[in-house]
DRENNU-930797 format. One line per 4 residues: number of its first residue (from 1); for each residue y, z, x of C-alpha. Coordinates in nm, 4 decimals. Layout:
BEGIN
NUM) Y/Z/X; ...
END
This chain:
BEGIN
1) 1.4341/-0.6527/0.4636; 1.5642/-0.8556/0.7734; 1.3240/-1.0608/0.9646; 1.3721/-0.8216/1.2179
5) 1.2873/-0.5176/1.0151; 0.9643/-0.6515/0.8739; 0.8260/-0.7544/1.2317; 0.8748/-0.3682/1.2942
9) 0.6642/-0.2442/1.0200; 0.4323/-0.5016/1.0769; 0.4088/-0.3903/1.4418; 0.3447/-0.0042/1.3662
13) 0.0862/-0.1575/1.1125; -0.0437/-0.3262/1.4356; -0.0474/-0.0204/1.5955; -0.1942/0.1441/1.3733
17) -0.5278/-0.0834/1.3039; -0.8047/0.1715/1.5043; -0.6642/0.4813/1.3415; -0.6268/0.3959/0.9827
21) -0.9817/0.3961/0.8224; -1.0210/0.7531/1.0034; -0.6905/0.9595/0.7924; -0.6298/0.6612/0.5134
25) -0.7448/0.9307/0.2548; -0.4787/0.8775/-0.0082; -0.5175/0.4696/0.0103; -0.9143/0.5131/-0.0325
29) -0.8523/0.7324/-0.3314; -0.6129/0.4365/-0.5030; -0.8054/0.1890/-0.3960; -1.1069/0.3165/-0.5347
33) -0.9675/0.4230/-0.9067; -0.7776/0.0723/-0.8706; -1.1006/-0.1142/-0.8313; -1.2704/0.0887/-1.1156
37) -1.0057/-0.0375/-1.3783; -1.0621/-0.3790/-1.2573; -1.4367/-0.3733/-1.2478; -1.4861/-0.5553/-1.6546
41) -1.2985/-0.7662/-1.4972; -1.4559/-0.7773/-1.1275; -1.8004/-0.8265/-1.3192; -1.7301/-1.1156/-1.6034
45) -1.5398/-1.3204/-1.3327; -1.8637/-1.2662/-1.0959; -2.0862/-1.3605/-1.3773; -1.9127/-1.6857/-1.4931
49) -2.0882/-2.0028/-1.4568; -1.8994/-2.3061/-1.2058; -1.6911/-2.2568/-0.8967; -1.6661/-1.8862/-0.7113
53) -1.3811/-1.7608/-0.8271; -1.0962/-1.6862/-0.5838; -0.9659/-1.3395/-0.5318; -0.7124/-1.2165/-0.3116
57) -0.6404/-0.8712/-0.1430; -0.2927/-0.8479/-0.0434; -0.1784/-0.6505/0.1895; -0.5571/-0.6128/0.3047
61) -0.5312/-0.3805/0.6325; -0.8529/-0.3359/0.8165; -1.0325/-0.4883/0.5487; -1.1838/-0.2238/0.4039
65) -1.1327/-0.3126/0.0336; -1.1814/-0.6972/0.0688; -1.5526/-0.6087/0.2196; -1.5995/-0.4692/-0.1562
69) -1.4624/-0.7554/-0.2798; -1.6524/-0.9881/-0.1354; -1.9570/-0.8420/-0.2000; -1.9584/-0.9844/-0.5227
73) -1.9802/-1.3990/-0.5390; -1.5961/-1.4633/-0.5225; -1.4297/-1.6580/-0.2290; -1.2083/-1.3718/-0.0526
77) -0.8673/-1.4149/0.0945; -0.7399/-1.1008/0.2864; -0.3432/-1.0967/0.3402; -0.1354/-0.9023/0.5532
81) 0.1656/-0.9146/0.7533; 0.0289/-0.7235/1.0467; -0.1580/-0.9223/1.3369; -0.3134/-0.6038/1.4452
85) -0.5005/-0.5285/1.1175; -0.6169/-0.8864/1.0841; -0.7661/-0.8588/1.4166; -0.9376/-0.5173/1.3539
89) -1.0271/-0.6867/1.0076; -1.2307/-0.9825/1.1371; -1.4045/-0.7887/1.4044; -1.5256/-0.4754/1.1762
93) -1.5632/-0.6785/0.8182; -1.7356/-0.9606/0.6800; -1.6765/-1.3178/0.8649; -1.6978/-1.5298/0.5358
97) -1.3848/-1.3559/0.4528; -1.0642/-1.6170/0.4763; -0.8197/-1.3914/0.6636; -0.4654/-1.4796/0.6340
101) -0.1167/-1.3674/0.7790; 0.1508/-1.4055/0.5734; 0.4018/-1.1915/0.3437; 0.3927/-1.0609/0.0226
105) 0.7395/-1.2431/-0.0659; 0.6227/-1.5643/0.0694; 0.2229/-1.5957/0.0056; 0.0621/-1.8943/0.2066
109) -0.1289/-2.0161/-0.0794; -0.0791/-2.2653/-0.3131; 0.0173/-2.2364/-0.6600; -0.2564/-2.2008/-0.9199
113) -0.5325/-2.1333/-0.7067; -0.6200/-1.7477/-0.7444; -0.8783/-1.6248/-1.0349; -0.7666/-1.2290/-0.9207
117) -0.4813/-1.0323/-0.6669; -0.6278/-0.6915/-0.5702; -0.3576/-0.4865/-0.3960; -0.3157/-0.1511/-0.3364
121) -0.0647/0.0754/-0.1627; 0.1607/-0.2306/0.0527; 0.4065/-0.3844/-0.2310; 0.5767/-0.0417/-0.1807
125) 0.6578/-0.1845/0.1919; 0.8406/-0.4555/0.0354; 1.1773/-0.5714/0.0676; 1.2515/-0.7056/-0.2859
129) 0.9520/-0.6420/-0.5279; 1.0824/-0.8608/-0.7861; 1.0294/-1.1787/-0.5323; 0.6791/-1.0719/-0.4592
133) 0.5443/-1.0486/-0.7954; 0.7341/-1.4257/-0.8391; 0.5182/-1.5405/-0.5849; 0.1892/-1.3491/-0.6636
137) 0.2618/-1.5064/-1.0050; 0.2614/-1.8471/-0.8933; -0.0478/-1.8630/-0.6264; -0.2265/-1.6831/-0.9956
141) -0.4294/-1.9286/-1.2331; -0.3147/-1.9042/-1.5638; -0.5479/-1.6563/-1.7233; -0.5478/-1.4798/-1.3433
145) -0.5058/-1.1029/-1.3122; -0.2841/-0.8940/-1.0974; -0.4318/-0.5184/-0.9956; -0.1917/-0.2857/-0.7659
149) -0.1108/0.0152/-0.6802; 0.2449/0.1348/-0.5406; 0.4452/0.4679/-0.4524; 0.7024/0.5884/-0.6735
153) 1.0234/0.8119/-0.6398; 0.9519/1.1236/-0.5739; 0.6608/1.1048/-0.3786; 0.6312/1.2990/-0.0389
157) 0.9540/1.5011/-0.2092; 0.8019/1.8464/-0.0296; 0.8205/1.6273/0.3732; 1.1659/1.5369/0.2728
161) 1.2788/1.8905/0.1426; 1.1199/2.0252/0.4398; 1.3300/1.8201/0.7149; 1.6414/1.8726/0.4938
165) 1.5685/2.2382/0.7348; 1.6713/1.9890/1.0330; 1.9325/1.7465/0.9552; 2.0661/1.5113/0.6939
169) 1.8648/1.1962/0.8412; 1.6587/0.9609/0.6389; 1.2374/1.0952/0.7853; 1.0928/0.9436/0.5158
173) 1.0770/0.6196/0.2820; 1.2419/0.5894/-0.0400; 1.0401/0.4342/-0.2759; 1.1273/0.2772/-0.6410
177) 1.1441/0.5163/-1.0098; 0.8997/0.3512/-1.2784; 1.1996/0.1489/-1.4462; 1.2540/-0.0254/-1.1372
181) 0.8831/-0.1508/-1.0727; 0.9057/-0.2061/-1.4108; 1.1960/-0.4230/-1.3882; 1.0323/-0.6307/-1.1220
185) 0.7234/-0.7052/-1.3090; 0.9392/-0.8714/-1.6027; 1.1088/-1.0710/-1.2946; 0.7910/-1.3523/-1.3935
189) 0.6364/-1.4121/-1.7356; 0.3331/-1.2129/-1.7298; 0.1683/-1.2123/-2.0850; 0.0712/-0.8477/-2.0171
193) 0.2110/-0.5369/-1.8251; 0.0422/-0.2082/-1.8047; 0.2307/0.0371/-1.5823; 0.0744/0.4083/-1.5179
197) 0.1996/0.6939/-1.3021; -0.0805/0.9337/-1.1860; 0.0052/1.2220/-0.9268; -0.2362/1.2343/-0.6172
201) -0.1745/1.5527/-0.3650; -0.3252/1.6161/-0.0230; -0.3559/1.9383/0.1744; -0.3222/1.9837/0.4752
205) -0.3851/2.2769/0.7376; -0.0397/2.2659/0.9239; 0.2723/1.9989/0.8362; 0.2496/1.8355/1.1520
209) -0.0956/1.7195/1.0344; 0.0556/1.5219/0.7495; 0.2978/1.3804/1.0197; 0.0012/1.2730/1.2473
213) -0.1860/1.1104/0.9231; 0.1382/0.9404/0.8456; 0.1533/0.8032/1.1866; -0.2046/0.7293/1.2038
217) -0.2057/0.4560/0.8625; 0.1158/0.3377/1.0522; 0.3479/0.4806/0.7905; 0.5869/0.6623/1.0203
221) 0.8042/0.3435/1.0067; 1.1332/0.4184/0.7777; 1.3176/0.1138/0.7216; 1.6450/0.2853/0.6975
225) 1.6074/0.3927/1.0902; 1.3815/0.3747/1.3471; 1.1359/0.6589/1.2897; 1.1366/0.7346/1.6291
229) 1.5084/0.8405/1.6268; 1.4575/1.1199/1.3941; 1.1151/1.2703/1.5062; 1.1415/1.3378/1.8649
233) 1.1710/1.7107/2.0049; 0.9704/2.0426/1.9317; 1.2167/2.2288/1.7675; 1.3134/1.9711/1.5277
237) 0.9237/1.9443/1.4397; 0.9380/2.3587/1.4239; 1.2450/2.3540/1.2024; 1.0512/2.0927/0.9865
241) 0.7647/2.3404/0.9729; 0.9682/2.6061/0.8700; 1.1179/2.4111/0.6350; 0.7649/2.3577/0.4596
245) 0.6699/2.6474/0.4643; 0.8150/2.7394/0.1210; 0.5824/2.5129/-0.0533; 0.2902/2.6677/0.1105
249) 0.0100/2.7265/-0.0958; -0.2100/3.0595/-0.2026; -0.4864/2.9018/0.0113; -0.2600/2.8548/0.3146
253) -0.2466/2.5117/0.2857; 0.0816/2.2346/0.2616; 0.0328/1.9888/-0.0390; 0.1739/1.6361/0.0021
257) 0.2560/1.5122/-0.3477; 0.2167/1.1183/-0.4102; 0.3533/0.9264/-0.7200; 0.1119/0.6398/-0.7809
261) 0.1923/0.3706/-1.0133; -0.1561/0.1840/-1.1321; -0.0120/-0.1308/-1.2786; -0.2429/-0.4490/-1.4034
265) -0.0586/-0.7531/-1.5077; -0.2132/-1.0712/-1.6914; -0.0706/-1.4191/-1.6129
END
C-alpha cells in the first residue's frame, strides 16, 4: 500500500476512534476467543519469576484489549497506525500503558525485545502480510509467541453480492484465502504455525445497518477506491438493499458472514 493509501485508512481509523467500542461487535467476539487460546500462555508468562515480561498489542485501536492485557504484570505496548485511536486510547485506558504509533510492516521496536504479540482483526489492513510477520518476528524473543486474528476470502460475500444489484465497483475489501496467510507466515522461521478458520455471522435489522457499523469501526475505507466514490446516493443504497434482500433470513434479519483465521505462531 502507498504511503498515501495507508495515511487514508489510518485517517478513517482516526475518524472512527469515538464510535468504535459502541458497534465493534465482531472484533470483541475475536478478540475475546483470541485471548482465551492464549490465556496458558497469558498466565505462565505472568507467573514467571524476573523481569515483567513484554507484550505487545498491535494494531491496538481504542485500547480496549491492551487494558486486558495489562491487567496482568506484563509491560504493555499498544501499536497502531491511527493518531486518532491512540489519542482516544490514552484518554479512556490505562496510563502505564506505552502507546506507540507505528506500522505493522515497520514496528518501532527493537529486535528481541517482546515475550508476546496479541493482535486481532488489523494485519488484514495490511499491505504485504508476509513483511509484517518478518518484522513481528524480529521485535519477538526467541521462545516469544505470536496470537492474531485476520479476515479471510469470502468474508462479507452476501454485502458484495448485494451491491453487484448496483454496479460492478469494488464496495468492499478483498481479503487473503487460507493458503495465502499461510504463505506469509512461512515468510520467517517460526518453529510453530497453527492456522484455523472459524465462521462468525452478524444480523442485522436492515443492510444499511451493517453499512453504518462498517463505517462506525472505520472500515468503510476500500483500498482499491475511495469508499466514498461508490456509496453516495439513495438509490444506489436502495438498489444495494434490494440486492440483499435475497439472503434475508426466516427471522427477517440480514446475516453478515465473516471468515476468521485464529492463527498462533511460536518463534
Amino acid at each position: 500500500m502507498a504511503k498515501h493509501h495507508k495515511q487514508l485508512l489510518a485517517n478513517a481509523f482516526s475518524k472512527a476512534a469515538h464510535s468504535y467500542d459502541d458497534v465493534a461487535e465482531l472484533q470483541r467476539n475475536t478478540g475475546h476467543q483470541l485471548l482465551a487460546q492464549l490465556a496458558p500462555v497469558v498466565t505462565a508468562k505472568s507467573s514467571q519469576c524476573g523481569a515483567a515480561p513484554i507484550w505487545l498489542d498491535l494494531g491496538s485501536g481504542t485500547g480496549y484489549f491492551t487494558q486486558l492485557l495489562s491487567e496482568s504484570s506484563a509491560q504493555v505496548y499498544g501499536v497502531d497506525i491511527a493518531f486518532g485511536m491512540l489519542k482516544h486510547a490514552k484518554a479512556h485506558r490505562n496510563p502505564n500503558i506505552h502507546w506507540l504509533n507505528g506500522d505493522a510492516e515497520a514496528l518501532p521496536l527493537a529486535s528481541n525485545s517482546v515475550d508476546l504479540v496479541f493482535s486481532t482483526l488489523a494485519l488484514q489492513w495490511c499491505d504485504d502480510l508476509s513483511r509484517a510477520i518478518k518484522e513481528i518476528h524480529r521485535v519477538l524473543k526467541p521462545g516469544g509467541r505470536l496470537g492474531f486474528t485476520t479476515l479471510v476470502s469470502g468474508s462479507l460475500n452476501e454485502l458484495k453480492q448485494a451491491w453487484r444489484a448496483v454496479d460492478t465497483k469494488q464496495h468492499v475489501n478483498g481479503f487473503l484465502p487460507l493458503s495465502a496467510i499461510e504463505a506469509s507466515t512461512q515468510a520467517a522461521p517460526f518453529s510453530q504455525v497453527d492456522l484455523q478458520v472459524r465462521p462468525e455471522v452478524l444480523r442485522y435489522d436492515t443492510p444499511l445497518k451493517l453499512l453504518k457499523d462498517l463505517k462506525g469501526i472505520g472500515a468503510n475505507y476500500v483500498q482499491a477506491q475511495r469508499a466514498s466514490s461508490g456509496l453516495g446516493g439513495k438509490q444506489k443504497l436502495l438498489k444495494m438493499s434490494q440486492g440483499y434482500e435475497v439472503f434475508r433470513t426466516q427471522d427477517g434479519l440480514y446475516p453478515a458472514t465473516y471468515y476468521v483465521c485464529y492463527a498462533e505462531l511460536i518463534k
